[in-house]
N, C-alpha and C positions, 0 to 999 in steps of 0.2 A: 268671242270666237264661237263660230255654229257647231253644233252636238257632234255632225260630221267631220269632226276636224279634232276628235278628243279620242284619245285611248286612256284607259283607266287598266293596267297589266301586274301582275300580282306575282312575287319571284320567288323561288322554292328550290333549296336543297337542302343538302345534306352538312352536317358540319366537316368544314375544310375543303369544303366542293368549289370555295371563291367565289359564291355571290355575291359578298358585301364586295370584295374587290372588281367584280363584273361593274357594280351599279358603280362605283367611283367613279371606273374609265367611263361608261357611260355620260357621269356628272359633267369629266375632266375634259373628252372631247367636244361636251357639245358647246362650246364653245360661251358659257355662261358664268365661268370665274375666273378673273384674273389669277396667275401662281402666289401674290400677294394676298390675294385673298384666301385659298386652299390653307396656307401655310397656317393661316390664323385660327381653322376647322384644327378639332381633334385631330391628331393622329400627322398631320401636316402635311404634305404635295401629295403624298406618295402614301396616304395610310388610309387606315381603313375608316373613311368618312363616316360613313350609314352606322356604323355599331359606337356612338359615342359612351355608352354606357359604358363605366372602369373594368365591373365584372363580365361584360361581353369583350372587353379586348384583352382581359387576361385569359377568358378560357378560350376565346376566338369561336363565341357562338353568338346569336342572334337568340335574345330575350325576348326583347318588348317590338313589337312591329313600327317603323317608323314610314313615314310617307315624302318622297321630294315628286317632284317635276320640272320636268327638260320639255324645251321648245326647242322645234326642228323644223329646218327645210329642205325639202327634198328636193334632187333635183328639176322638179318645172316650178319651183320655187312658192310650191304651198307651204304653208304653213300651221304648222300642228302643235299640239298640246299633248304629252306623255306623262299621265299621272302614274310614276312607280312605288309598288308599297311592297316593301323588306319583311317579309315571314319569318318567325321562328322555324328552325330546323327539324324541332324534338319534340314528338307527340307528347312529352309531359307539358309543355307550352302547347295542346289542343284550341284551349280557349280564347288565344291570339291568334290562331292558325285560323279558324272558324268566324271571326269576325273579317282580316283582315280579308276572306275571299266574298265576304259580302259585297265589299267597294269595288271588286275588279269584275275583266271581260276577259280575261283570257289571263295563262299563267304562262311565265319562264320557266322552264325547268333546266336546273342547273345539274350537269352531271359531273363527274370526274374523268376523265378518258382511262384511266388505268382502273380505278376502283370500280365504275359502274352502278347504276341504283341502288341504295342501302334503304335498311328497314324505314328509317323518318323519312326517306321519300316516299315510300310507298306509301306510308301514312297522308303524306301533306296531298299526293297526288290523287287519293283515293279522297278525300273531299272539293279537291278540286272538279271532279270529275261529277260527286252528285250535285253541284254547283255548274253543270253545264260547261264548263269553261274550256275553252280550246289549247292545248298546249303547245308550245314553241318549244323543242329539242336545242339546247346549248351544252353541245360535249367539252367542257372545259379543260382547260391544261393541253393540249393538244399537243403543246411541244415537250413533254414527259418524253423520257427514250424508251420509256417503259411502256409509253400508251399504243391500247388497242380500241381506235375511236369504232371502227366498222363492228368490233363484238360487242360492244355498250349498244352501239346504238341497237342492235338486235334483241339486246338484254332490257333496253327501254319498251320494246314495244310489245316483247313478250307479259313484262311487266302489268302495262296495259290491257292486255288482251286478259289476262288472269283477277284483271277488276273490271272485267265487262265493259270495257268501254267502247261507246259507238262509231260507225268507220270514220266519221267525220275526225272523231281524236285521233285514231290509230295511221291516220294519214297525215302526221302531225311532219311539217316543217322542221330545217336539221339544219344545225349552224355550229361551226367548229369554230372554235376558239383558245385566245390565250389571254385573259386578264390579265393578265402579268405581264406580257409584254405590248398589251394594247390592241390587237387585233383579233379581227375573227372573218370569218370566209364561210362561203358557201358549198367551195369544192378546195378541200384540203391542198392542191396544188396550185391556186388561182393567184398568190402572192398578194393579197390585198395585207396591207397595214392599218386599218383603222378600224373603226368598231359602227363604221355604215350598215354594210348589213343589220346587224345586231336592228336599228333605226327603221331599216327599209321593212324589215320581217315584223316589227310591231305595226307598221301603219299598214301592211298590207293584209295580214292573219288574221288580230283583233279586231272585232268588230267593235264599231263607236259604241257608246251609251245607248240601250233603250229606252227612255224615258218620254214621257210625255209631256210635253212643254207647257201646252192649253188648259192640263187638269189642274186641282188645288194642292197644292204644296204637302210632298211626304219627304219625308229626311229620317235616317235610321242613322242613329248615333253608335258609331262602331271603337270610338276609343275617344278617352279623356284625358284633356293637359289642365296646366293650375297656371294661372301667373300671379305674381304679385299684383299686379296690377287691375287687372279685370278678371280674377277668381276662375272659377273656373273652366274651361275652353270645348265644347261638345267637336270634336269630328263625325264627318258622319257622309256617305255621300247621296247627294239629293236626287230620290226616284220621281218625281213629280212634280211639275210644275216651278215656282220661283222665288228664293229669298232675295231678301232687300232689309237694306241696313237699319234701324230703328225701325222694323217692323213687329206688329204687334202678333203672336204666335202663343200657339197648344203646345204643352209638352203631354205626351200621352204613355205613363209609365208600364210597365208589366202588369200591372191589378187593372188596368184602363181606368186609372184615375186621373182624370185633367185636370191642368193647373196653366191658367193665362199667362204669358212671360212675355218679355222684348227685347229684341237684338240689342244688344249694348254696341257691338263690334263684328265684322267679318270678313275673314281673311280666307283668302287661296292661298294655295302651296304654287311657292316659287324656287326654283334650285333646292335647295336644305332648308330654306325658312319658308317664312308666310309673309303676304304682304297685303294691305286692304284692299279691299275691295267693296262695291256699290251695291252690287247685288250676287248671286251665282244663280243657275239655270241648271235644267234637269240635265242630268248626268254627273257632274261635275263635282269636287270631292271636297270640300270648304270645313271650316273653321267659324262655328257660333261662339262667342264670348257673349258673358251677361245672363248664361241659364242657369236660376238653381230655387229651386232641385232640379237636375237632367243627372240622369243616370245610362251606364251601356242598355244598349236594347228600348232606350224610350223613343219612340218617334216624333219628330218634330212639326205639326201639322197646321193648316189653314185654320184659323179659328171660327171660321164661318161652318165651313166643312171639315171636320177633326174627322182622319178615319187613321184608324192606326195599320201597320205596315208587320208583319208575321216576328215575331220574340227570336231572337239569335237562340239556336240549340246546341248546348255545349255536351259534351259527354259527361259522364259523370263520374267521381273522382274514383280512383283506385285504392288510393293509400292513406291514412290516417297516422296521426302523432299527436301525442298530447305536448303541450306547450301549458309553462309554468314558474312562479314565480322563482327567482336564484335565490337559496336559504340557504346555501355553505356559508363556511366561515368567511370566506369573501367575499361575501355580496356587499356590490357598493362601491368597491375599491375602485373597479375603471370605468362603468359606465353612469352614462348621466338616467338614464329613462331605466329604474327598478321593482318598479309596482305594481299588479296587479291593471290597476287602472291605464297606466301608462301603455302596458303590455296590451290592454283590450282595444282603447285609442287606435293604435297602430294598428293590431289585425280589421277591425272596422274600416279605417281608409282605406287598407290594401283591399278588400271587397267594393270596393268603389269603382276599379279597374281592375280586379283578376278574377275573371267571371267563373273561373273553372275551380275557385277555393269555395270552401265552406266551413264556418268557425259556428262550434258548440258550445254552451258550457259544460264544463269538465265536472268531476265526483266535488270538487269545493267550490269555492269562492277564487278563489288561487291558479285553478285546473281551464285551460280550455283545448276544445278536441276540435283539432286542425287538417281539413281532410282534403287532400288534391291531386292531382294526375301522376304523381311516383315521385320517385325520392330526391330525384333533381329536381322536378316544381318546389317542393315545401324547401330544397337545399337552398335555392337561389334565394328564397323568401327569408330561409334565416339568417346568413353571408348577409343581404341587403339590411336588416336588420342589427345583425353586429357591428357593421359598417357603421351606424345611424347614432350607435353609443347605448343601444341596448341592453342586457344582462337580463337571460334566457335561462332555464333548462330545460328538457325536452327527452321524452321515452322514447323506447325503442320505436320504430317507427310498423304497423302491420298492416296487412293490406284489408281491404275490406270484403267480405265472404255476401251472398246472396244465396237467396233461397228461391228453386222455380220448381214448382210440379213437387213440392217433397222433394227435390233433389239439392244438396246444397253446392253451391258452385264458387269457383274463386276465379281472380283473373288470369289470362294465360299471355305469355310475351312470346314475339315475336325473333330468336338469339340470331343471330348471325355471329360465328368467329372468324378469322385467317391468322391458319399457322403453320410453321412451316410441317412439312409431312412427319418428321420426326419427334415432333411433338403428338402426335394424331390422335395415337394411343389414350395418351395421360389426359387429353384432354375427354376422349370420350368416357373414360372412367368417373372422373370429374363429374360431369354431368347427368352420367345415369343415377349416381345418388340422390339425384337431385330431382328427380320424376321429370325426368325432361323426353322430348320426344324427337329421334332424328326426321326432319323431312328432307331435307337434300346433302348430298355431298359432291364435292366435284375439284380439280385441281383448275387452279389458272391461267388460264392462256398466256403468255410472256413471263409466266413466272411457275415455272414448272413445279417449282421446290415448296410452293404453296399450294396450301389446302384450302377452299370455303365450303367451311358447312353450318348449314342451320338448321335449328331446331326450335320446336313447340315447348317454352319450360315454365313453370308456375312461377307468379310474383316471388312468391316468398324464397325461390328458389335462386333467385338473382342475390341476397342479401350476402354480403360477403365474399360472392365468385369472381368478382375481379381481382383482388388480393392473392384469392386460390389459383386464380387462373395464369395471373403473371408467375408465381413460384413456380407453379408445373412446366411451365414453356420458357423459362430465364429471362420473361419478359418478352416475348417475341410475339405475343398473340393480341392480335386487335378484337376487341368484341364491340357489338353495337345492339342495343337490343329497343322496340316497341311494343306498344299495348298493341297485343291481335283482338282478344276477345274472352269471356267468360266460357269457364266450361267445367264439368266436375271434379271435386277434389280428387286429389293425385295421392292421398297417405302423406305420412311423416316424411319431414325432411331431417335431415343433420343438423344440431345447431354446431355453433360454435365448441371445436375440442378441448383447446387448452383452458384452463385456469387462467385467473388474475393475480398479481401481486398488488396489496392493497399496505399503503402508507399506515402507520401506527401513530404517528406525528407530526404535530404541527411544524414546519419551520422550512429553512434551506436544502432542496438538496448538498449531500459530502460526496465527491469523488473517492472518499477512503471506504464511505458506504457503500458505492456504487462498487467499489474493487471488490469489497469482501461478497458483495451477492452477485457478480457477472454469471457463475454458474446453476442461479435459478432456472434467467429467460431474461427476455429482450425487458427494456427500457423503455418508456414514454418518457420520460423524464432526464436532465444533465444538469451537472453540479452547477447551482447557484440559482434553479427554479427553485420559486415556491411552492410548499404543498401542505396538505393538512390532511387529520385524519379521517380515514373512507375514504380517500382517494384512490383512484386507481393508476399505478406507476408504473406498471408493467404487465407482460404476458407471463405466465409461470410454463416452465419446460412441461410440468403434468397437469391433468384432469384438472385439479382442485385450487379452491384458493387458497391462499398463504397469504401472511400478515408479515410485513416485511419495514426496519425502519431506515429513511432514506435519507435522514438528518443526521445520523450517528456521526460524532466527529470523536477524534483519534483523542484517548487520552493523554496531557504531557506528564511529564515526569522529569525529575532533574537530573538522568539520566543518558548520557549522551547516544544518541541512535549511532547505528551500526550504519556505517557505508554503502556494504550491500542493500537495502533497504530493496526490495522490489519496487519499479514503478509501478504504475497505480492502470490499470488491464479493463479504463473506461472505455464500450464499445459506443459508438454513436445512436443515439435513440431514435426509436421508429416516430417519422413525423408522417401521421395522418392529417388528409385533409377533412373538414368538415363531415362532406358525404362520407367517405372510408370510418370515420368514428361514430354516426348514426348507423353505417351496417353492422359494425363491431358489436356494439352493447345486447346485452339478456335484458332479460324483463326487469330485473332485481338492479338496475344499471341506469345513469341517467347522462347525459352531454351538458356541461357548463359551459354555455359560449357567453363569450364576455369578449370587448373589444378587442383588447388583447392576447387573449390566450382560450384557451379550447381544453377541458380538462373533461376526464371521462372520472365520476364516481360511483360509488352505491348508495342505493335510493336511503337506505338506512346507515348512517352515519360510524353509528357505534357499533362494536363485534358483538356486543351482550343483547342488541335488538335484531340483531342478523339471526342470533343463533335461537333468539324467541322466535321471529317468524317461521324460519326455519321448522323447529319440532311444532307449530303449528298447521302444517302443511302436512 
């Protein structure tokens, strides 16, 4: 197929904006899978193909960037090649966001019809944009009763216009739509049912591949697969000139050290999978098997003529945590991988393909300091991790501080909330403690009774406010926040108020224990958990901690109990997820993840080396 005849389109929203279900119907109409076949895909006819990952279709976000392509013919019956690659949503995924706009010529942008551009779009759109790329507008949900497609679209371009973008973007193409029910249109009243458009608006907006066919072979390796079978798989899409299969090639790494290699294999992307192929030609987005060492950012090059292709630049990470070996008294019990060594193995692979981490060694042998784009990058890393049979513990997690001109600076997010007006108040009290800074407030059009406002508020100020923030608003308040940018420290924030209640002993939790202490403070813990001593089992009502035993069981006696006996006033324990238990902990605090279960303790085990550190301080 000639270069002319190739789109290479890059798709971008928000989370819950329907882009993975965008690219399905896309998959689903163009007529390249049998239902027999769909059904056999993740998720089945009807699901969400493109996020096959387990942990992206539970939280219903897009992690890792995947690539398909659809053939199309339009009507005078050309025929085209549509290489579509799946973005992460959420600027702490930067580092996937950054490579996977390297392979494209233009981007989708996915909105919501009701919600309207949110922070991670701004994000994804504002690299988009130093990446030259031309945007295609798709107001999604369109048949919402709540949707206001006409003030989105407005809100998109203002969007734009407040990231300097040039008229050529700001004249950006508008396509309404409903992934959900399969169609989209040009003019919201036009009744089309299928997702033509969507088709017609790539081949006609994106412009094909620049590449140069004549020159000597460049290829920039933007993401790595593994197979059993042929190790491991370089993607990458070819700026120059021509691969061919057992051909003999440079790989040219970051330091510009070459290393002679040869095509084992190579495959283009077909529907969801890859299928072999002879050779690929400049533009075109292919699959090397048989390279190693290839690394993200190595170039692939002519061996005659090796000239390498500009290094992918990632931002640089925000947040820090130390990662470290499990020394409770149950270490061992659920998972398979406990060592040191095990633990370093695994963050080393993960640096293989997560360009935007960076692992240290830690104060021991035991210790390593794990540094990446906020608290959901390093969260999904330890979730994947726990999943895998690992046994983890891991510090509070802080952000990382710089220093410019003598000024010391920290990074600042970008908050966006919606809440109802009646919350308004509590909400902004909330966050002035928190050094945070209003820039907009405004109610929403079709939803009067809401409020959106955002604000400028430090990293560290985020730690814990989503918890805060659901109590103040009974739950009613959506927040979304992004890295804006560094800028000077803001003072002290509030840590955490309440106290812990910390386990005295090893053994079962008792329901008779849990009755006699319900009027401390809440519970992590329910009768028939395990727990040992340091642990932490709860929140205490005050300041301080208290040492509490949550094994105590009733003594008998030959005695016969009294009828009235009170039943037993066990309230239901607070269950944290992952992230919510990395924002919780203090310094003096550590997270047990273990396959099975997630226990918060303190770093020092015993009361008598708590109360040494202590008067050492």
């Amino acid at each position: 197929m000639s270069i002319q005849k190739l789109r290479n389109v890059a798709i971008i929203a928000h989370v819950d904006h329907g882009k993975t279900s965008l690219v399905d119907q896309l998959l689903y109409q163009s007529g390249m899978f049998r239902d027999s076949e769909l059904d056999k895909l993740a998720g089945g006819q009807h699901g969400l193909v493109m996020d096959s990952n387990p942990l992206e279709r539970e939280r219903g976000i897009t992690i890792l960037s995947k690539n398909c392509a659809i053939d199309y013919t339009d009507t005078d019956s050309n025929e085209y090649k549509i290489n579509i690659v799946d973005t992460p949503g959420h600027a702490d995924f930067g580092g996937e966001v950054e490579r996977v706009l390297k392979m494209a010529d233009g981007v989708l942008l996915v909105v919501d019809a009701f919600e309207g551009p949110m922070p991670q779009t701004r994000f994804v759109v504002q690299k988009a944009l130093q990446h030259d790329l031309q945007p295609i507008l798709i107001v999604n949900k369109a048949d919402r009763p709540d949707a206001r497609p006409d003030d989105v679209v407005n809100e998109v371009f203002d969007l734009l216009v407040s990231l300097d973008a040039h008229d050529d973007a700001l004249d950006f193409p508008i396509i309404f739509a409903s992934a959900k029910e399969g169609w989209a249109r040009t003019d919201m009243h036009d009744g089309n049912d299928n997702m033509k458009p969507v088709y017609d608006c790539i081949i006609n907006n994106v412009p094909h591949p620049k590449a140069q066919d004549d020159a000597p072979l460049q290829m920039l390796v933007t993401t790595l697969d593994y197979s059993e079978y042929v190790g491991k798989i370089a993607i990458g899409k070819v700026f120059a000139g021509r691969i061919n299969r057992g051909q003999a090639l440079t790989v040219i790494d970051k330091e510009g050290v070459h290393t002679r290699q040869k095509v084992v294999q190579l495959y283009q992307f077909h529907g969801l999978g890859k299928k072999t192929c002879d050779f690929a030609e400049a533009g075109d987005i292919c699959a090397v098997a048989g390279l190693d060492p290839v690394d993200i950012g190595n170039t692939i090059a002519c061996p005659d003529e090796p000239s390498a292709l500009p290094i992918i630049s990632v931002d640089e990470p925000t947040m820090n945590m130390t990662f470290r070996v499990n020394d409770g008294p149950f270490a061992g019990k659920e998972g398979k991988y406990v060592t040191s060594r095990q633990i370093k193995e695994r963050l080393d692979k993960e640096l293989q393909t997560n360009v935007a981490l960076r692992v240290e060694p830690g104060q021991t042998g035991e210790e390593f300091m794990v540094s990446g784009r906020g608290l959901m990058h390093l969260g999904i890393l330890l979730e994947n991790m726990r999943r895998e049979g690992y046994e983890i513990c891991v510090g509070k997690p802080n952000v990382i501080f710089r220093e410019r001109e003598g000024i010391k600076q920290e990074p600042l997010e970008l908050l966006t909330i919606d809440c109802p007006m009646d919350c308004q108040n509590s909400v902004m009290s909330l966050l002035g403690d928190r050094r945070s800074e209003m820039l907009n407030m405004e109610s929403k059009s079709g939803a009067s009774d809401f409020v959106h406002m955002e604000f400028l508020i430090p990293a560290r100020g985020l730690f814990g406010l989503h918890a805060r923030l659901l109590t103040a608003t009974q739950g009613r308040a959506i927040m979304h926040h992004t890295f804006e940018r560094y800028g000077p420290m803001r003072g002290s924030i509030p840590q955490r108020q309440a106290g812990v209640m910390i386990a005295t002993d090893t053994g079962p939790v008792t329901a008779y224990a849990l009755d006699s202490l319900f009027e401390r403070g809440v519970f992590f813990v329910k009768p028939g958990d395990q727990v040992y001593g340091g642990q932490v089992v709860g929140e205490h009502c005050k300041d301080d901690d208290c040492l509490v035993n949550v094994t105590k069981t009733k003594q008998l006696t030959n005695v016969r109990a009294s009828s009235k006996d009170d039943a037993s006033r066990v309230k239901p324990p607070r269950v944290m997820s992952l992230e919510a238990t990395l924002e919780y902990i203090q310094d003096d605090e550590l997270v047990e993840i273990c396959p099975k279960s997630i226990r918060i303790r303190k770093r020092l085990l015993k009361e008598a080396d708590r109360r040494r550190a202590a008067r050492k301080k």
